[in-house]
C-alpha positions in Angstrom: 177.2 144.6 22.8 177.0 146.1 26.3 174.5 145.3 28.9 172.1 148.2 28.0 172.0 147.5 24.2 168.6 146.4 23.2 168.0 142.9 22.4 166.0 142.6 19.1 162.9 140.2 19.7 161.7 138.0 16.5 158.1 139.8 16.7 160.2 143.1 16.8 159.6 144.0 20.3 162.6 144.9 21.9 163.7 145.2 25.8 166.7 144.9 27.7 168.9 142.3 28.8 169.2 141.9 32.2 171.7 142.4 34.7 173.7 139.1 35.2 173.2 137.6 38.9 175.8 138.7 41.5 178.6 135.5 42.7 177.8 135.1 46.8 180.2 136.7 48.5 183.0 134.5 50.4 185.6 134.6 52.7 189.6 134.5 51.5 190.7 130.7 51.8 189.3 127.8 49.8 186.5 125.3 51.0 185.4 128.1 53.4 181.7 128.6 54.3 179.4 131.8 53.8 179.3 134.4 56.6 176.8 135.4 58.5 174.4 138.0 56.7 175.9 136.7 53.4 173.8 135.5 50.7 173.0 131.8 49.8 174.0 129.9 46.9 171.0 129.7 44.5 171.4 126.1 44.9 170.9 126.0 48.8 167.0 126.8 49.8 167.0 128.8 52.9 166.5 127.4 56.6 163.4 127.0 57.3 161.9 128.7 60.2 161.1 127.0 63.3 157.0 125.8 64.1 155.4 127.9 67.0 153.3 125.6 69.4 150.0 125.7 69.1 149.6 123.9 72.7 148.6 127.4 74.5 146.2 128.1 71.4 144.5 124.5 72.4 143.9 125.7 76.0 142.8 128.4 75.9 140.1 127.2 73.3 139.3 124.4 75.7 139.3 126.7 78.8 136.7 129.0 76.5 134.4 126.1 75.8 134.0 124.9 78.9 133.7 128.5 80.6 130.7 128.9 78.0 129.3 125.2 79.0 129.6 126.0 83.0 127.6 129.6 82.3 125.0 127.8 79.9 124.6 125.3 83.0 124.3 127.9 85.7 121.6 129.9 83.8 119.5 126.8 83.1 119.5 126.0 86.7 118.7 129.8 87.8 116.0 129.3 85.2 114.6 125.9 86.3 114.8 127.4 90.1 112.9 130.2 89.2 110.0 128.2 87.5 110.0 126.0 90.4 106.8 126.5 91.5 103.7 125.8 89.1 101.8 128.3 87.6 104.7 130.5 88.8 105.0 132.2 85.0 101.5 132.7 84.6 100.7 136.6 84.7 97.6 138.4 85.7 95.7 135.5 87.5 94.4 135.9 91.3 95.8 132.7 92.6 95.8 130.6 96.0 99.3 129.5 96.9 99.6 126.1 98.9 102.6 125.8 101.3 103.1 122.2 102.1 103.9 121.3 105.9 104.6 117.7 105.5 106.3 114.8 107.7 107.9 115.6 110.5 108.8 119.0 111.9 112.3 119.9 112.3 112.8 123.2 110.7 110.8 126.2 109.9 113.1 127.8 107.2 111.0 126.5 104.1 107.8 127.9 105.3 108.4 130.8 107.0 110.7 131.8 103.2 107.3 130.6 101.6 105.1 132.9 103.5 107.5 135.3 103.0 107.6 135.8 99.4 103.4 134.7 99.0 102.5 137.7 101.3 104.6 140.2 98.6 103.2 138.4 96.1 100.1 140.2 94.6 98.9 138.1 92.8 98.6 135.8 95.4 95.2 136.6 97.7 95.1 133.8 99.7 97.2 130.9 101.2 96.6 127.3 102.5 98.8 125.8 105.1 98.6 121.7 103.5 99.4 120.2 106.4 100.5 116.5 107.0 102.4 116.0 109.9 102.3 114.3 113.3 104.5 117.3 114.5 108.1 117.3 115.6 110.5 120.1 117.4 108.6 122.6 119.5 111.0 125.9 118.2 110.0 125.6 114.8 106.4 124.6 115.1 106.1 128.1 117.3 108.5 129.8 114.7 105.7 128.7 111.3 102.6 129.6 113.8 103.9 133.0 114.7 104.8 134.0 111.1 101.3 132.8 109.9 100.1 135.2 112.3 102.2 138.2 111.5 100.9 137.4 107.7 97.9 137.4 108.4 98.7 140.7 109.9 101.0 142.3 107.5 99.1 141.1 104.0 95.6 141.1 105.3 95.6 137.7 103.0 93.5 134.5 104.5 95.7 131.9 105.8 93.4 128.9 105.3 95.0 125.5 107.3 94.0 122.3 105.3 94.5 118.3 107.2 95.7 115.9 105.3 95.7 112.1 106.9 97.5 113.7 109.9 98.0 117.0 111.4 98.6 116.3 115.2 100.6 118.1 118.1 102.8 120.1 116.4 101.1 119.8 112.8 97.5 121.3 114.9 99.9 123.9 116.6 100.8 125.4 113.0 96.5 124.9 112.1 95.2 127.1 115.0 97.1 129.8 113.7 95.3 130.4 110.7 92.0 132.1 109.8 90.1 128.7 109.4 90.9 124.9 109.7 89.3 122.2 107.0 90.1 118.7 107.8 88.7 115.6 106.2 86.5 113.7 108.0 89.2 111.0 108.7 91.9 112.9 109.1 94.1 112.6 112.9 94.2 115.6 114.7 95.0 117.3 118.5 97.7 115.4 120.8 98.0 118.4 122.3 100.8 118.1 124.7 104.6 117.4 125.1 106.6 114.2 125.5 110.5 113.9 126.3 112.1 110.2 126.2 115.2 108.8 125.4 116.3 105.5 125.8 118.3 104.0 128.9 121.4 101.7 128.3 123.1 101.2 131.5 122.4 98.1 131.5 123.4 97.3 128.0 126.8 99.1 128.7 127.1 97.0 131.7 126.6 94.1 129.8 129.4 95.0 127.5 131.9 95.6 130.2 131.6 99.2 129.6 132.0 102.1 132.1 130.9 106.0 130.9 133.0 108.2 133.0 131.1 111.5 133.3 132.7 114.9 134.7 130.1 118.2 135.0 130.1 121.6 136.4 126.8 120.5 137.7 123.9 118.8 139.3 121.8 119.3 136.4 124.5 118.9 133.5 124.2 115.5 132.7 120.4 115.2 134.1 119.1 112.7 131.3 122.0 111.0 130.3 121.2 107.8 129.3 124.0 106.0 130.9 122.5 106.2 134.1 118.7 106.0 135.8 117.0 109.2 136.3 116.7 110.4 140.4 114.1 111.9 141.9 115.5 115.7 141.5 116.6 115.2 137.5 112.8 113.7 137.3 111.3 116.8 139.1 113.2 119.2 136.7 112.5 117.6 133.3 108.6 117.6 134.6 108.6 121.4 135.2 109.7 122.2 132.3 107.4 119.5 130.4 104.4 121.5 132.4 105.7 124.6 131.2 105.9 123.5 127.9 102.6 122.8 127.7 101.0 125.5 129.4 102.6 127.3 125.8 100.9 125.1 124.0 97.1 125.1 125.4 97.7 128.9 125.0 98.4 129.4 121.7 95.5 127.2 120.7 93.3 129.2 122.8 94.7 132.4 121.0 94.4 130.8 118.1 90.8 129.4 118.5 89.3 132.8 120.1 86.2 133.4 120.3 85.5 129.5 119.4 87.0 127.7 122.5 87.7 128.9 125.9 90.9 128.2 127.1 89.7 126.0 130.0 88.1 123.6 127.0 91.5 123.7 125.2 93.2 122.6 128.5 90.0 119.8 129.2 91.3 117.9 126.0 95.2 118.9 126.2 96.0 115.1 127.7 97.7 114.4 124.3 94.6 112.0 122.8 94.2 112.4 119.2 90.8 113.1 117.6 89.2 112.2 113.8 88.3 115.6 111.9 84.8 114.4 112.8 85.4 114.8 116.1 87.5 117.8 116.5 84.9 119.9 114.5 82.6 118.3 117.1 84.7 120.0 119.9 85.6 123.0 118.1 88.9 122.3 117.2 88.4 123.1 113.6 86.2 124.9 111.5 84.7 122.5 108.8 84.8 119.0 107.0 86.6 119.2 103.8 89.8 118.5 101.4 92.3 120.0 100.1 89.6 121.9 97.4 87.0 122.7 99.5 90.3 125.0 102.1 91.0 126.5 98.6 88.2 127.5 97.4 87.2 128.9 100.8 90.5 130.7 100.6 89.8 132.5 97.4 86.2 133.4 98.9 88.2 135.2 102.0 90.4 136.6 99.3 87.8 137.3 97.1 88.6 136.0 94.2 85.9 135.2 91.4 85.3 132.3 89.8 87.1 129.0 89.7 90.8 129.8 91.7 94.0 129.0 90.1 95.9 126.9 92.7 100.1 127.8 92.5 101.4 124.6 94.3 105.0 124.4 94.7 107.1 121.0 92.5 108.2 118.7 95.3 111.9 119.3 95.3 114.0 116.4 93.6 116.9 115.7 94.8 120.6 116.3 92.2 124.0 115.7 92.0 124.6 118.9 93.6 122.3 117.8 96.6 124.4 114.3 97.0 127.7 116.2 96.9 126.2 118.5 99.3 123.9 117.5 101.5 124.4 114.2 103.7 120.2 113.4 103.7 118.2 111.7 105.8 120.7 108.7 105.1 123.2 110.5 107.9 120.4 111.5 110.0 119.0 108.3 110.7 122.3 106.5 111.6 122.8 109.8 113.7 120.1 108.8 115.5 120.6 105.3 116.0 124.3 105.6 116.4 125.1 108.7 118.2 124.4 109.6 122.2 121.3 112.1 121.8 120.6 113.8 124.6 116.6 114.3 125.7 114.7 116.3 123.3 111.1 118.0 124.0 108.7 117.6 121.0 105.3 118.9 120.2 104.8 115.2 118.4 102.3 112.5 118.4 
């Protein structure tokens, strides 16, 4: 029977037989192994391939997650800064903002960017200054004063000051700038005037055995150093420009008091005393007795807003991780003070 010949099934179906399997091909010689290209021995499975690494798959599915978890984080944040301020999301209300001026005064970024984006705000009508503050560095108490006033100006919206327990020297300088001034009976106002001091230790450097050695280009260039007493001359020039100081000062409360005080009765109480909000309404230094309420609700009448105001009052900022990493705080800034040679600085401060 030849390979094609049907093969008779028992059921009577019939089909072919099939083709017996090839022999492997070899090479000439006994005991010699396949080539390459030539088949394998049914008997012998064939090599198995070779496992790819799945390391790059790992990283780059860890580099995805946390590319998504940074992104998630940085849009919270964006979120949580824009919802800073309370009230912020509320739509369609007339509202009186509150910008805080609160311990002392070293910088006037934060309140000049407040006033800034209130005055383009419009659903903002009015603002109170909420001042509590015995004052600080004379540049950025005139910095917050003149943008109050430009404002004012630019907006038409009432600036409305407001004292808390203490808005003295620079603090007042900021509160004459604005439409009206509320304090509470209680509250510590005026010290209107400049002070420079810095302490002396030449003869706590003496006492240590230690010389400064001090090289300047000169008279004047080391005029208040601490490591040596003040002459006559260095005294002279520290007191003009003291006196000119201050002449700055009565002025801009005059300016800022027209038509209220004279600027001969501004420079009658500019010896530096403080005075109770009792007092300086007494002497026309503010407007009226009142808290923080009263300022806003006398802001919304200036900014005519009906009924009962809705007060947007900025969160008091917490400090994070970020700010740690970032920022060395007031930690650094008081051993700056106590550690490092500070030179004399002028301060509108009580």
């Amino acid at each position: 029977m030849s390979e094609m010949d049907p093969v008779i099934e028992p059921r009577g179906e019939e089909r072919f037989a099939e083709p017996a399997p090839a022999e492997p091909a070899s090479h000439a010689g006994a005991g010699s192994s396949p080539s390459v290209g030539a088949g394998f021995s049914p008997s012998q499975p064939p090599p198995t391939p070779p496992r790819k690494s799945r390391a790059p798959i790992f990283f780059f599915g860890a580099f995805s997650g946390c590319l998504v978890v940074v992104v998630a984080v940085l849009f919270l944040a964006g979120l949580a800064a824009a919802m800073s301020d309370s009230n912020e999301m509320s739509f369609g209300d007339d509202r009186v903002a509150v910008v805080p001026i609160e311990g002392e005064i070293v910088d006037a970024r934060e309140a000049v960017d407040a006033l800034h984006k209130y005055a383009n705000n419009k659903n903002v009508k009015a603002i109170v200054m909420r001042i509590n503050s015995p004052g600080g560095a004379i540049a950025p108490s005139q910095e917050i004063y003149e943008e109050i006033r430009k404002t004012r100006q630019r907006s038409g919206k009432p600036i409305i000051a407001s004292m808390d327990s203490v808005a003295a020297s620079g603090g007042f300088y900021i509160a004459v700038a604005c439409d009206r001034i509320v304090a509470n009976p209680g509250s510590i106002t005026g010290s209107i005037g400049v002070i420079l001091q810095w302490m002396n230790t030449k003869d706590l450097l003496a006492w240590a055995k230690l010389k400064p050695e001090t090289i300047t280009s000169g008279a004047m260039k080391a005029a208040g150093s601490p490591y040596s007493d003040m002459t006559d001359a260095e005294r002279a020039y520290f007191q003009r420009i003291v006196t000119q100081l201050h002449g700055q000062f009565v002025k801009a409360v005059a300016e800022g008091r027209k038509g209220k005080i004279s600027e001969a009765e501004v420079g009658a109480l500019a010896d530096g005393r403080v005075f109770t909000g009792e007092e300086a309404l007494t002497l026309k230094l503010i407007d009226e007795l009142g808290n923080l309420d009263d300022a806003v609700h006398r802001a919304a009448q200036l900014g005519g807003i009906k009924g009962e105001p809705t007060m947007l009052y900025p969160r008091r900022h917490k400090g994070s991780l970020l700010d740690i990493l970032s920022d060395s705080g007031d930690a650094e800034s008081m051993i700056e003070r106590i550690v490092s040679r500070r030179l004399p600085t002028f301060l509108y401060r009580w």
